[in-house]
N, C-alpha and C positions, 0 to 999 in steps of 0.2 A: 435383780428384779428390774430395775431400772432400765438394764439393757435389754431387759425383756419387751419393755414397756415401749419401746424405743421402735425396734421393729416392729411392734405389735402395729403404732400407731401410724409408721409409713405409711403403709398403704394406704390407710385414711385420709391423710393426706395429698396423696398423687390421687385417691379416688378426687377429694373435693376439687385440686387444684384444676385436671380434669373436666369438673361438671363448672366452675366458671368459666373455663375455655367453651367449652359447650353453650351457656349462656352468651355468651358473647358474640358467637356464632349465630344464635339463632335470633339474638338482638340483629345483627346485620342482616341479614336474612327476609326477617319482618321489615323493617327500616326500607332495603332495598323494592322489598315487594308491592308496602303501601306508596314508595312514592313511583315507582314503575319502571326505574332504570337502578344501574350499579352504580349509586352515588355515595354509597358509604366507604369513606377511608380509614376509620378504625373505632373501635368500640370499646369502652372500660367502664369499670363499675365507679359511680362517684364516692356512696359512703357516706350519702343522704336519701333518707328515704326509700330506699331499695333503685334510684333511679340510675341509669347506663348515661355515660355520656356518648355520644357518635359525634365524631367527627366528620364531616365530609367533605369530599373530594373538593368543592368549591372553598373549603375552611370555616365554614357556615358549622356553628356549631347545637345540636338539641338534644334535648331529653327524652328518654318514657323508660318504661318498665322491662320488664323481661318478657312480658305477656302481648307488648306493643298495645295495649288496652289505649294511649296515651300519648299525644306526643308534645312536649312543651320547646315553644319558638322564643327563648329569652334568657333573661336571666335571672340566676340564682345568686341568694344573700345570704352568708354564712349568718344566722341572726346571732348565734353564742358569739363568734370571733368578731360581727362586726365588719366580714370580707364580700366582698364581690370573688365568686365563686370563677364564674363566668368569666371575667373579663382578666382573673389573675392565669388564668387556661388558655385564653387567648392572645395573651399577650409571649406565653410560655410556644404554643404555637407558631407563632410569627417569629421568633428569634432565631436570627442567623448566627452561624458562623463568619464572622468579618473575613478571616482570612481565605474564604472561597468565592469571595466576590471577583470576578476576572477583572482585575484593575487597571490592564491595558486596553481596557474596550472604553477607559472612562476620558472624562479631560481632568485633568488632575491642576487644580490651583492652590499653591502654596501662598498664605499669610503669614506675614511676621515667621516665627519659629519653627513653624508646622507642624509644632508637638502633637496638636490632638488631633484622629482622623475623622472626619464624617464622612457619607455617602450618599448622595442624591437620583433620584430615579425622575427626570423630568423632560415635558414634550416642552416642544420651540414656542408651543402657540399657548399655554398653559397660561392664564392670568392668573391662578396661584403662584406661579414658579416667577414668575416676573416680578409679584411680592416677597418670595422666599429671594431671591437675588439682590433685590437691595436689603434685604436683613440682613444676609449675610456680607455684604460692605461693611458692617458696625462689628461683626465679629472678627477676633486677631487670634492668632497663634495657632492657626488650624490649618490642616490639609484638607481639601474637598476633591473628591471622587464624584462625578456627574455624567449618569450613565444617561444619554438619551435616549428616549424611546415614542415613536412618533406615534402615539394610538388615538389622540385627535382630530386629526381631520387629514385631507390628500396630502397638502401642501405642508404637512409638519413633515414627512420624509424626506420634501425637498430643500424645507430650511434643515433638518438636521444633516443631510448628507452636503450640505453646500458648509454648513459650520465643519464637519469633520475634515472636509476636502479642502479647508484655508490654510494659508501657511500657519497661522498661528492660531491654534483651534480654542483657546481660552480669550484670547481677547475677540474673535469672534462672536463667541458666544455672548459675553458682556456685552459687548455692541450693540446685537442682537436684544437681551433682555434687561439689559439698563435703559438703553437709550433709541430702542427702536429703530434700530441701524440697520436695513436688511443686510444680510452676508450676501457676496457675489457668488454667483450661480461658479459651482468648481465640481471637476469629476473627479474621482480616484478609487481605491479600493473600500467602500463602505460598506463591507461584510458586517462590518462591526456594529453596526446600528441595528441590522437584521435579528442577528443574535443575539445583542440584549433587551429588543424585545422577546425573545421567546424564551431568554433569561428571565426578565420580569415572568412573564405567565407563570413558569415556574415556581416563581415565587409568591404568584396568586396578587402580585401586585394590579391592581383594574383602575388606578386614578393616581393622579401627580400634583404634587410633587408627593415621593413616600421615602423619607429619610432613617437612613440607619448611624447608629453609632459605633464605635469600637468594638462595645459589651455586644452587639449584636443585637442591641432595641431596635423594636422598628415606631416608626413615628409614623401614622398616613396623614397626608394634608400638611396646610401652612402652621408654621413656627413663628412666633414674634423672635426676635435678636432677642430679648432676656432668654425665653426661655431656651434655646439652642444653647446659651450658655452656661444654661443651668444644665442643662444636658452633659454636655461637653466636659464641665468643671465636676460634674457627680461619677460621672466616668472612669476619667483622671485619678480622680482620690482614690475607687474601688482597686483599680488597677498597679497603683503604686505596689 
C-alpha cells in the first residue's frame, strides 16, 4: 500500500513542483514587464507571506506577489527569529569564491607572516582608499591583494597604469596613497587594469574601496584597522 501510495503521489508532486516553476516564471515576467526592460536575474519564493524574491541583474534586490498586484523596494524582518531577511540574502549574494579572484592582475603585499589573505578593489584617487591604506599600516600578518580599478575620474587610469608600470608596483602605490607621492609617468603592458575593471563589473562592484576576505565576505566601503581585524581573526578561526 505504501508503495502504492508512493507512486500515486509522484505525480503530484512533479505536478506542484512544476507550477512553482511556472510561478516563478510568470513572477519574472510581470517584474520584467512592469519595469520595461529584462532586468530580472532570478526569482524564488521567500516563505513569508506568499511573497517572491527577484533578484536583479543590477543585484538590487525586491518583493511582490505572484499576481505582481505589489512590489516592495526594502527590507524584510524576520519578527519570530529576530533576522533581517534582506540583508542575510544579500550578503549570501555578494559572496565569492576567494580562489577565483585572478591574483596576478593584483599588487600583492605581504605583512609580517602573511597567513591571513584579504583582497582589495581600489581606484588611485579614492579618498576612502587612502584611509583604508593607512589602516591597513596598523594591521600584521596578512597578505593583501589590491586590484586596481580606475572608475573615478580620467586621470585614475593614468595613475594606476604609471603605478602598475614601476619597477616596484607595491611601494609605488604606498607612495602614491600614504604619502601623496605621484608615481612617475611609466609605459608597459597594462592589460591588467582593463580587466579588472571589467572583473569588478562583474562582480557588480560600482564604489572603492570593496574588500573581500578569504571566506568570500564582501565588505563595500572603509574599514577602521579594528574592525579588518576582527575580520581577519573570525576568518582564521572558521577556517582552521
Amino acid at each position: 500500500m505504501i508503495s502504492s501510495f508512493r507512486r500515486a503521489l509522484l505525480p503530484v508532486v512533479v505536478a506542484a513542483s512544476g507550477l512553482a516553476q511556472a510561478d516563478e516564471a510568470s513572477v519574472r515576467k510581470g517584474v520584467d514587464a512592469f519595469l520595461g526592460v529584462e532586468a530580472v536575474d532570478a526569482v524564488q519564493k521567500v516563505g513569508l507571506g506568499g511573497l517572491y524574491e527577484v533578484v536583479l541583474k543590477s543585484g538590487e534586490l525586491l518583493y511582490t506577489d505572484e499576481a505582481i498586484s505589489f512590489i516592495v523596494d526594502g527590507q524584510i524582518i524576520d519578527t519570530r527569529l529576530r533576522r533581517n531577511i534582506t540583508q542575510v540574502r544579500l550578503n549570501e549574494l555578494s559572496r565569492i569564491d576567494f580562489a577565483t579572484l585572478p591574483l596576478e592582475r593584483a599588487l600583492k603585499q605581504v605583512k609580517g607572516d602573511g597567513s591571513r589573505v584579504m583582497a582589495t578593489f581600489e581606484d588611485p584617487n579614492c579618498g576612502y582608499c587612502k584611509r583604508l591604506a593607512k589602516e591597513l599600516q596598523k594591521v600584521d600578518d596578512v597578505t593583501i591583494y589590491t586590484f586596481m580599478i580606475p572608475i573615478l575620474s580620467v586621470d585614475s587610469n593614468d595613475k594606476a597604469r604609471a603605478i602598475w608600470c614601476a619597477d616596484d608596483r607595491v611601494a609605488s602605490w604606498n607612495d602614491w596613497m600614504l604619502r601623496n607621492k605621484l608615481p612617475a609617468s611609466a609605459s608597459c603592458d597594462s592589460d591588467a587594469i582593463k580587466q579588472n575593471a571589467e572583473f569588478a563589473h562583474r562582480l557588480r562592484i560600482n564604489g572603492t574601496p570593496t574588500l573581500f576576505f578569504a571566506d568570500g565576505n564582501r565588505v563595500g566601503g572603509f574599514l577602521p584597522a579594528s574592525e579588518i581585524e576582527r575580520e581577519l581573526s573570525s576568518v582564521a578561526g572558521r577556517m582552521r
